[in-house]
VMD Tcl script that draws the C-alpha trace (Angstrom):
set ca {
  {-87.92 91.88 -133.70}
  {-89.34 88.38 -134.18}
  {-91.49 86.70 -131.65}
  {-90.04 84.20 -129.44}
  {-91.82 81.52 -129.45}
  {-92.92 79.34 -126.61}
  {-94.92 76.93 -125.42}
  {-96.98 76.11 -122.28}
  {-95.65 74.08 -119.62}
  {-97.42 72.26 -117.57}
  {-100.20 69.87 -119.40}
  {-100.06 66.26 -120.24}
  {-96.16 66.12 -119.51}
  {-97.09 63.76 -116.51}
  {-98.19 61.05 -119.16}
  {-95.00 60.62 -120.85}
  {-92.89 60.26 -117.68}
  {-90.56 57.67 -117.43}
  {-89.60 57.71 -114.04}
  {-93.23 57.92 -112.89}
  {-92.40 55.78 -109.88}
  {-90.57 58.49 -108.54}
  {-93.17 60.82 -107.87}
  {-94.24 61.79 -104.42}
  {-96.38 59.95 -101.44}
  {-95.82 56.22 -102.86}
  {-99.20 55.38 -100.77}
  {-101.29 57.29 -103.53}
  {-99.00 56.27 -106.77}
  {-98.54 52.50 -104.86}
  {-94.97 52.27 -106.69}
  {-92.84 51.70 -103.68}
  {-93.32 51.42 -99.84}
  {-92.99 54.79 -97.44}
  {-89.87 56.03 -97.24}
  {-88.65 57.94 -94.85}
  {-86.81 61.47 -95.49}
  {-83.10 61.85 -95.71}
  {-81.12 65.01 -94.19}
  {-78.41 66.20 -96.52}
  {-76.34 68.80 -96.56}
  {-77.57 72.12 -98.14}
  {-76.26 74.92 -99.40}
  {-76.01 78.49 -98.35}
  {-79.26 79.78 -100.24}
  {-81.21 76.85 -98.71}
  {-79.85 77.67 -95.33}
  {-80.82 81.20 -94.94}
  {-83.92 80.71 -96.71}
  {-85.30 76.84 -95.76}
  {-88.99 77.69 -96.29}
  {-88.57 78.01 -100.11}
  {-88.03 74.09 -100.10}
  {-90.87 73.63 -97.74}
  {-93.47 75.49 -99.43}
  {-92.77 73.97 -102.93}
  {-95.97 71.63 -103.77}
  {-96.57 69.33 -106.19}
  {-100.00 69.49 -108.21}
  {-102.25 66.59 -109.81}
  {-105.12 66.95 -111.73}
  {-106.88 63.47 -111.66}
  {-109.96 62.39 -113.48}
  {-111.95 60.76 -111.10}
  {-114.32 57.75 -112.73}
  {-112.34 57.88 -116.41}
  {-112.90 54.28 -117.89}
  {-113.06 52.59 -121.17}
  {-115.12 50.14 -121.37}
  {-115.24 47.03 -123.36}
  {-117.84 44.88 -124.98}
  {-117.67 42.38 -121.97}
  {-117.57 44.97 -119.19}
  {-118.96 47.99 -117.93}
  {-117.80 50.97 -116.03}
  {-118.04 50.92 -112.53}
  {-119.26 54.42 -110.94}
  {-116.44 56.80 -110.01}
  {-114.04 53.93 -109.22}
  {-111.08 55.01 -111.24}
  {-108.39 57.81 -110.39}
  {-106.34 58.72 -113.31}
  {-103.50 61.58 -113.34}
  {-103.77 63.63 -116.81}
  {-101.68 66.46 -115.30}
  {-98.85 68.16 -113.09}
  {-97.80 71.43 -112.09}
  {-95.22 72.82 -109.16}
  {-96.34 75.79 -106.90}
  {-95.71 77.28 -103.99}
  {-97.39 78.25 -100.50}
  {-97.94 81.99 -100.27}
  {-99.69 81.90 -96.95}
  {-102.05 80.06 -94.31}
  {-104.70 80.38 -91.82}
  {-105.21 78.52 -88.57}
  {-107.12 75.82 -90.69}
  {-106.23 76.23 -94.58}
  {-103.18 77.16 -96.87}
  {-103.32 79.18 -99.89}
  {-101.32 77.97 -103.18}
  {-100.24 79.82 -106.31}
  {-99.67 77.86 -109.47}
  {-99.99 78.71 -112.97}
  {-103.94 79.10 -114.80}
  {-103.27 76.84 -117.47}
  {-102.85 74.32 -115.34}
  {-106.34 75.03 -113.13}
  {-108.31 75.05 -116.61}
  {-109.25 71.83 -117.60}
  {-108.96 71.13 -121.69}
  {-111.73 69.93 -123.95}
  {-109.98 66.29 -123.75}
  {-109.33 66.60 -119.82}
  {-112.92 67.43 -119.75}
  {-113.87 64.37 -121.50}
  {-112.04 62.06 -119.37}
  {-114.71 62.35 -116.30}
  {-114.63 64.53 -113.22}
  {-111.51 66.85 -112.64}
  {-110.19 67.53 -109.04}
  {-106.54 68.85 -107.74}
  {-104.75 67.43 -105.55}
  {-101.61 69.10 -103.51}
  {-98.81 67.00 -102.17}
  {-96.05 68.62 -99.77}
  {-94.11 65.80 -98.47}
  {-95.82 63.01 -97.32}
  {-98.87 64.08 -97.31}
  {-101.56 65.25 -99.89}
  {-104.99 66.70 -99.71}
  {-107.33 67.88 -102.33}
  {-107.85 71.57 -103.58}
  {-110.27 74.32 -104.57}
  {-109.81 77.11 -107.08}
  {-109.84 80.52 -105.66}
  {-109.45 82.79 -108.52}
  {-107.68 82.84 -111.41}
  {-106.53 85.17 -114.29}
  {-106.28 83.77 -117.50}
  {-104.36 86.77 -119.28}
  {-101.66 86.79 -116.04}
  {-101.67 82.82 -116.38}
  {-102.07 82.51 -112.47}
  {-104.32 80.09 -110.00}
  {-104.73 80.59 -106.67}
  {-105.89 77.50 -104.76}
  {-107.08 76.90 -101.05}
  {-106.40 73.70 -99.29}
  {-106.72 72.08 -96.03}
  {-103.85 72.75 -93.01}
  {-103.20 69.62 -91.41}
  {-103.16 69.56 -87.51}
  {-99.64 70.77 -86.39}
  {-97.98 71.66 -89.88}
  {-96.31 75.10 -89.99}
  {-95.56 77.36 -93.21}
  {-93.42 80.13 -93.87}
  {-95.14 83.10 -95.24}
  {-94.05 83.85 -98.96}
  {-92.93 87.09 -99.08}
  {-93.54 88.93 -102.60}
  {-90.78 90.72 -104.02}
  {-91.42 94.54 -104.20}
  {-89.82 94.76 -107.53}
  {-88.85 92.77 -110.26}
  {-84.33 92.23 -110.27}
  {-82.49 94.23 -112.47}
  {-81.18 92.44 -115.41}
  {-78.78 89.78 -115.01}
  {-79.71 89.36 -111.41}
  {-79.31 85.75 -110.01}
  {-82.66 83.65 -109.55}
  {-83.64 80.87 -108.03}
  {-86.51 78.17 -108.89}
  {-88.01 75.14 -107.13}
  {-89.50 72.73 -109.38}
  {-90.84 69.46 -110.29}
  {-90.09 69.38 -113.82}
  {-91.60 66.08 -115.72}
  {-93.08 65.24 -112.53}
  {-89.91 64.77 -110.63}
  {-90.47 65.18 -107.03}
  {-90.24 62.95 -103.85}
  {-90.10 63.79 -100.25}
  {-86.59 63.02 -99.95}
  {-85.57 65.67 -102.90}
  {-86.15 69.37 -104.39}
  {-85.18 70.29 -107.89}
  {-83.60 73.63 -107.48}
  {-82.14 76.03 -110.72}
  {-80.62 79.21 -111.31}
  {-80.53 81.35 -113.79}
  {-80.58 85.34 -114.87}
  {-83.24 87.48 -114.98}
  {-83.55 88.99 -118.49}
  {-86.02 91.49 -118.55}
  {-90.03 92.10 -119.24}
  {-91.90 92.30 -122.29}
  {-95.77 93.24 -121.39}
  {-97.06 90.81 -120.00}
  {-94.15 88.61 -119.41}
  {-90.82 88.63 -117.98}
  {-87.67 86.00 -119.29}
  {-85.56 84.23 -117.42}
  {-82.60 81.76 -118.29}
  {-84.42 79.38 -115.78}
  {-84.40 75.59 -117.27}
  {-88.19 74.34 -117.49}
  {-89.92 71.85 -119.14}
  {-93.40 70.36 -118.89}
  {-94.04 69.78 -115.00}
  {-92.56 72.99 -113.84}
  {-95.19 75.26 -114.60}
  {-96.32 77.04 -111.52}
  {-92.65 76.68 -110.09}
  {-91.56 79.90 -108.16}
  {-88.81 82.34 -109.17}
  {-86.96 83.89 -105.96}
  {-84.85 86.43 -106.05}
  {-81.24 85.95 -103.62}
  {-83.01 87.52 -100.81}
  {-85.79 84.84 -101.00}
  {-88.40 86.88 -102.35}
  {-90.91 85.65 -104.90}
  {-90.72 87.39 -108.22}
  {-92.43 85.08 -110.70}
  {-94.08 81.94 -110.85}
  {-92.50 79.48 -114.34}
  {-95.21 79.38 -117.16}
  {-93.75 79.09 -120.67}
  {-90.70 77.96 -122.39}
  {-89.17 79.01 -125.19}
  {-89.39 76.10 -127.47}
  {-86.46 73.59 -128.36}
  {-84.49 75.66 -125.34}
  {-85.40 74.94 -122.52}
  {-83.09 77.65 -120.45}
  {-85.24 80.20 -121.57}
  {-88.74 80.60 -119.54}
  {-90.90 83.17 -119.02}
  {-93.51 84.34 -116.16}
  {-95.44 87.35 -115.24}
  {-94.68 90.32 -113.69}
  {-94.41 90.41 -109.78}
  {-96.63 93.22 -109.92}
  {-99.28 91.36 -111.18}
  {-98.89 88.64 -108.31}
  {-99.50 91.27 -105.79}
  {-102.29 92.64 -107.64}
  {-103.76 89.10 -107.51}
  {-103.30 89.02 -104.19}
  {-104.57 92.24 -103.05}
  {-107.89 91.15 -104.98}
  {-108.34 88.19 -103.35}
  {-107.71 89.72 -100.01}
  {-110.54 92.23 -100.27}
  {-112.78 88.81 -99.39}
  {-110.26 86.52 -97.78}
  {-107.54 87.10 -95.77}
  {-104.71 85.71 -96.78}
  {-101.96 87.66 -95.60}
}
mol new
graphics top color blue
foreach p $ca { graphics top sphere $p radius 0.5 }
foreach p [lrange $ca 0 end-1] q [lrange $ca 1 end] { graphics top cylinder $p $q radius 0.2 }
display resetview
């Protein structure tokens, strides 16, 4: 059976965005003034299971001091902030003082241009805030990142809970998402789709994704993660792909041997 072929989401999608303006906290992208959220209605998935909108996140990588200079002027030291890169993710967990992230690897790895553009940091938005980020571990061959971030002073998460099982084919999903960027603190980008089976190392979904969304979650209809979004087939962009929620937890229980995180 051929290959399908795919492609990595995630990268420089967040230079070619044409609604760039739209992204979230407009104090840090300086594109419009503070605005405050909206309630709307939602429906019944959101309802029973509110915390998968509230521990979405949206991911920067910035290149902190990237200039070009010209004959008649010369850089100035660490002055410029430049996004090269975004990502979704999710909250699994938090402490009393920090939260713990999962997003996709390929995003946390920095690329032999990224690299060139000056120094590399991650920042984590969720609503109108944002705060900078460490890498925990990682697994390049799962194509997962866990990051650790700050917990501002009275903000309250959800625990993620990890599926114990992946769905049986043709099972409903759900995914939050910031696909080409697109996320605000008034909005979510949710999608559906069917869960397909695994091959290996990775399990398909007819999830829509496109550059931005890598890192989004998968949830099951009881609200359980499953997957995290980090490849799409290419020129069809209803068919994605993620690992295996028994590789999550295995990440997990890793990490927890030296930090506790649930």
């Amino acid at each position: 059976m051929e290959k399908i072929k795919s492609y990595i989401i995630g990268g420089w999608g967040m230079l070619s965005l044409t609604g760039f303006c739209f992204l979230v906290l407009t104090q840090f992208f300086s594109c419009h003034g503070k605005q405050k959220v909206i309630e709307t209605t939602k429906s019944a998935f959101v309802e029973t299971h509110q915390s998968k909108l509230e521990n979405f996140v949206f991911l920067v990588k910035e290149s902190h001091g990237f200039c070009v200079p010209d004959d008649e002027q010369s850089c100035p030291e660490a002055s410029n902030i430049l996004p090269v890169a975004s990502a979704s993710g999710v909250i699994l967990s938090s402490s009393t003082s920090h939260i713990f992230v999962l997003t996709a690897n390929h995003f946390c790895e920095s690329s032999d241009i990224e690299k060139m553009m000056g120094e590399l940091k991650i920042r984590i938005f969720i609503g109108e805030s944002s705060r900078m980020a460490s890498i925990v571990t990682s697994s390049k061959k799962a194509d997962l990142c866990l990051l650790e971030s700050l917990r501002f002073k009275g903000e309250k998460y959800t625990q993620t809970k990890i599926a114990k099982s992946m769905p049986l084919i043709g099972e409903e999903l759900y995914n939050v998402a910031a696909p080409d960027g697109m996320a605000s603190p008034n909005t979510r980008l949710m999608f559906s789709g069917n869960f397909a089976g695994c091959e290996i190392l990775n399990c398909v979904f007819t999830v829509p994704a496109t550059f931005g969304s890598s890192g989004s979650a998968v949830y099951n209809k009881e609200g359980e993660l499953v997957s995290l979004l980090v490849a799409a087939a290419v020129n069809f962009e209803n068919v994605s792909m993620g690992p295996h929620v028994d590789t999550i937890r295995v990440l997990v229980e890793t990490v927890e041997e030296t930090i506790d995180i649930y």
